[in-house]
C-alpha positions, -999 to +999 in steps of 0.1 A: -717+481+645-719+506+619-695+535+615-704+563+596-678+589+587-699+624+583-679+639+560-701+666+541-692+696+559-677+729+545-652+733+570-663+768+569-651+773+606-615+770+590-616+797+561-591+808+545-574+770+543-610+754+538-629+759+515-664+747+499-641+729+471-616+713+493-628+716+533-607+710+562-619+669+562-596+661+531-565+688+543-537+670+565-535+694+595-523+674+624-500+646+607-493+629+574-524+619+560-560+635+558-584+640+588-605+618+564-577+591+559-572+594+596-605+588+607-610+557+585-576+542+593-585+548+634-620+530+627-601+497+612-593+494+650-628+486+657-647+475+624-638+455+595-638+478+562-675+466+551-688+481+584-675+516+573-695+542+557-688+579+545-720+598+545-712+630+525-728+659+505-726+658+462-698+677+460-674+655+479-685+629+464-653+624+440-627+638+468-637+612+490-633+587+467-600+595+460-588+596+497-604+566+502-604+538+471-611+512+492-643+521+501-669+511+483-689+531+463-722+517+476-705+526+512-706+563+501-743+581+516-747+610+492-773+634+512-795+647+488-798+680+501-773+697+522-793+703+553-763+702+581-753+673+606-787+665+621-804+656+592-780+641+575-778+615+603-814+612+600-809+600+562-786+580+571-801+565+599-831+558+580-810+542+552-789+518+579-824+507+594-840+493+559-806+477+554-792+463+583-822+464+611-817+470+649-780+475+637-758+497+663-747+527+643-721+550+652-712+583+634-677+597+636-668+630+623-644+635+595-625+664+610-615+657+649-583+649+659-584+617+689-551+619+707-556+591+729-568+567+699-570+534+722-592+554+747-617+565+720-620+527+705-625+515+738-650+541+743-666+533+711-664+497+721-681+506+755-705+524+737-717+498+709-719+473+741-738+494+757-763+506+730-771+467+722-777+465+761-801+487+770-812+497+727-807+533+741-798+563+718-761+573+736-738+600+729-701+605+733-683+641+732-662+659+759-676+679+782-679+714+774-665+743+792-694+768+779-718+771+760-717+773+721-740+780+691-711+775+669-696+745+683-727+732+693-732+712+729-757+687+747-773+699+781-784+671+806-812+682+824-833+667+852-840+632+836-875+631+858-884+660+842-923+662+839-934+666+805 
C-alpha cells in the first residue's frame, strides 16, 4: 500500500491561526509536533517510509520539506495547479498507476486528529485487505450527523439503483 499524505490545503476553515503561508497542516494544535509530523509518524505504523508520499500544492513545497527531511524529495506530488482535494487525488492517482500498477493507494489527510490511533491502522489495514480483495474503490470517514457543503460528506444510496 501506498499512503499519500494530502497536504496542500489552505486551512482556510481555521483563519485567523492558518493561513495561505503557513496553514493549519504544519501548526501543532492538538500535541507536540505538527498535524503533518503526526500524520507521518501514525503511518510508520502501517508502511515502511518508502511507501509514504506527501502530495502537496507549490507553495508548501519547502514547509513540508522541512517538517519532514526524511522524506524524499521524489516522494513529494507537487499538484500543478491548485484545483482542491478531488483532483488532486486524481493526479496523484494517475502518477501511483504509471509507477507502481494495480498498487492499493490510500490518501490520509494532513490535518485530522485520530484519537484511537490503533483503531484507524487497523482500519487502514482492513481497508488495504480489503481493496486487494475485491479491487473495489473503498472509503473510510465517520459517519456524519448532517449534511455539509463545507465539510463535505458521502451519501449511500440504493446500490440497485437503475441507471
Amino acid at each position: 500500500m501506498k499512503a499519500i499524505i494530502l497536504a496542500g490545503g489552505g486551512g482556510t476553515r481555521l483563519w485567523p491561526m492558518s493561513r495561505t503561508s503557513k496553514p493549519k497542516q504544519f501548526f501543532n494544535l492538538v500535541g507536540k509536533n505538527s498535524l503533518l509530523r503526526d500524520t507521518y509518524r501514525r503511518l510508520l505504523g502501517i508502511c515502511a517510509p518508502e511507501n509514504i508520499y506527501c502530495s502537496t500544492s507549490p507553495a508548501f513545497v519547502e514547509m513540508i520539506k522541512k517538517e519532514l527531511p526524511e522524506l524524499q524529495d521524489d516522494h513529494i506530488l507537487v499538484e500543478p495547479d491548485k484545483r482542491d482535494t478531488g483532483p488532486a487525488m486524481g493526479y496523484v492517482a494517475a502518477l501511483m498507476e504509471l509507477q507502481f500498477p494495480d498498487e492499493t493507494i490510500a490518501f490520509i489527510p494532513a490535518d485530522h486528529y485520530i484519537g484511537d490511533e490503533e483503531k484507524f491502522l487497523r482500519c487502514l489495514s482492513l481497508a488495504n485487505h480489503r481493496v486487494q480483495e475485491k479491487g473495489a474503490l473503498l472509503e473510510i470517514g465517520i459517519e456524519p450527523k448532517f449534511a455539509s457543503t463545507v465539510l463535505g460528506y458521502t451519501g449511500i444510496g440504493d446500490l440497485h439503483a437503475k441507471k
